[in-house]
C-alpha positions in Angstrom: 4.4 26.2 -47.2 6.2 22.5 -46.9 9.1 21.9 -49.1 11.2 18.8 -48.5 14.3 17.5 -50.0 15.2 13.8 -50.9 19.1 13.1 -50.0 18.5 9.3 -51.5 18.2 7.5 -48.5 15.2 5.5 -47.3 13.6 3.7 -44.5 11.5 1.3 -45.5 9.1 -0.3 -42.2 7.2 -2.9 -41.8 3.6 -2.7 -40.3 5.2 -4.1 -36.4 6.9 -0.6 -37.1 10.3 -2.1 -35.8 11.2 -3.8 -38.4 13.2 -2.2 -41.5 15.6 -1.6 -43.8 17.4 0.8 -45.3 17.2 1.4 -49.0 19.6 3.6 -51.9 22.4 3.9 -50.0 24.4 2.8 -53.3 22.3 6.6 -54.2 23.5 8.7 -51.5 27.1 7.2 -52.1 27.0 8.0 -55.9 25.5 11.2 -55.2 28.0 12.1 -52.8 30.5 11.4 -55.3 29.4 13.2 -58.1 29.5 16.3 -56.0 25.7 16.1 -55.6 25.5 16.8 -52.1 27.6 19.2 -50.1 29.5 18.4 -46.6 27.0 19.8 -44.8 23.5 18.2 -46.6 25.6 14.8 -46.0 26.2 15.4 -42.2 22.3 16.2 -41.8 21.2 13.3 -44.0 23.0 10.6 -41.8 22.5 12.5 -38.3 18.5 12.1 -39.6 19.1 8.7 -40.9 20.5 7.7 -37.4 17.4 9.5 -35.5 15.0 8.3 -37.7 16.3 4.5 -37.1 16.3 5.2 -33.7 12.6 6.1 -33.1 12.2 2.5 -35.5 14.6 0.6 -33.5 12.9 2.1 -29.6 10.1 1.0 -31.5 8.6 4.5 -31.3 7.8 5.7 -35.3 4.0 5.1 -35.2 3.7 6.7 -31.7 5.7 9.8 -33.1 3.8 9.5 -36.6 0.0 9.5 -34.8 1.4 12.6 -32.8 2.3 14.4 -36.1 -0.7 13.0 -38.1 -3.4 10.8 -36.3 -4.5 7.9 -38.3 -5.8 4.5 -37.7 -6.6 1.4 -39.1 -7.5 1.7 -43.6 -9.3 -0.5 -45.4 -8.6 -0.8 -48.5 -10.3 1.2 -51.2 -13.2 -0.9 -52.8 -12.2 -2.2 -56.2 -14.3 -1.6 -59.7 -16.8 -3.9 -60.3 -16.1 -6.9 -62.7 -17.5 -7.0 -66.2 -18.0 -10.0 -68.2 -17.2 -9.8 -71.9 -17.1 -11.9 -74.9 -13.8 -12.5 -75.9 -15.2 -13.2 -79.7 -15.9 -8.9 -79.3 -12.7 -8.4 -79.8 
């Protein structure tokens, strides 16, 4: 079984996988003060946040990521082929 739970912050990275930026933390604060979140969820989502912009920062994400979960290069799904109509059709 997986389960995960979203504490409103994000890391969004670029493909260089260094660099990034941080995302809803307007979220997390709102959440925090609408009793949302308890002490201890708050502790653990910016202890995370701080590891997790670590491995970015060291440069280390995609290494860590691969570890987890290989993957390599994607193409990008082949789009639907064109069709021609006549706009007086319609």
């Amino acid at each position: 079984m997986v389960s995960t739970v979203d504490l409103w912050l994000d890391v969004l990275v670029r493909a260089d996988g260094t660099t990034h930026v941080v995302v809803d933390e307007d979220d997390f604060a709102e959440a925090q003060s609408n009793g949302l979140v308890s002490e201890n969820e708050i502790r653990g989502a910016e202890a995370g946040l701080q590891d997790l912009l670590g491995l970015v920062e060291r440069g280390e994400l995609f290494a860590l990521l691969n570890a987890v979960c290989p993957f390599g290069p994607s193409d990008p799904l082949p789009g639907r082929p064109m069709v021609r109509l006549d706009v007086a059709n319609f």
